[in-house]
C-alpha positions, 0 to 999 in steps of 0.5 A, a space after each residue: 202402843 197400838 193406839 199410836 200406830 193406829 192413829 198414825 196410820 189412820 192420819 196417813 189415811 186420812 191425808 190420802 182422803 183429803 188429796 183425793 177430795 182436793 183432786 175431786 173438787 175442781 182443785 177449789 178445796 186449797 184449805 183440805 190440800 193444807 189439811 191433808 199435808 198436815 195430817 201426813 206430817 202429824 200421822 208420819 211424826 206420830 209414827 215415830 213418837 213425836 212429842 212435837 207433832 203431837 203438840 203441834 197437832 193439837 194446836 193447829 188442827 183446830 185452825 186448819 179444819 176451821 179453815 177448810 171449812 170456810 173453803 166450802 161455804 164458798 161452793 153454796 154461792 148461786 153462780 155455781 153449776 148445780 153439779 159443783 154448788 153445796 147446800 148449808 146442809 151439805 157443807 154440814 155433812 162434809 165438815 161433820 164427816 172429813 173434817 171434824 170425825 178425823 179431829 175428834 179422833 185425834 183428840 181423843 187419843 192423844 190426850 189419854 194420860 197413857 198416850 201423853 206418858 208414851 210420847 214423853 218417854 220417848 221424847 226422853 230416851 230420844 
């Protein structure tokens, strides 16, 4: 059961990180905006025991991470001031770090055996 709250209070957490880098990055990081509501809705659904949202976050948080990735590469284009523009090696760590981290995380625990039983138990008594 804690593992539940955990997760749904890290994905909150997560969103806010996300909309803070949306802000921060010129308004150019429209696919991790789209990821951050995605993970509020996912962390606020798992919250409350949604079996819905669990499953519904494990088959697009894939899509949507591959999605903001592609967003960054287009920050390494040489036209861009050097303040704003990211190297391959950057784009990298930023995907490894805001991206992937929090899907990895996800996955992890909501494909426990124990954590799918909870959700289903919930999903019935709902």
């Amino acid at each position: 059961m804690n593992w539940i709250k955990a997760l749904g209070i890290f994905n909150i957490i997560w969103a806010l990180v996300n909309f803070l880098l949306f802000i921060g990055s010129q308004l150019g990081y429209v696919c991790g905006a789209i990821l951050g509501v995605f993970c509020l809705m996912s962390g606020i659904g798992i919250l409350n025991k949604s079996e819905k949202m669990r499953r519904r976050f494990l088959r697009w948080s894939i899509t949507l991470g591959l999605l903001a990735v592609l967003n960054q590469i287009g920050a390494m284009d040489k036209g861009l001031p050097s303040y704003i523009r990211m190297s391959a090696m950057d784009v990298v760590q930023f995907a490894g770090i805001y991206i992937l981290f929090p899907i990895i995380v996800n996955f992890v625990i909501l494909t426990r055996p124990k954590v799918k039983e909870q959700f289903r138990q919930m999903a019935t008594v709902s």
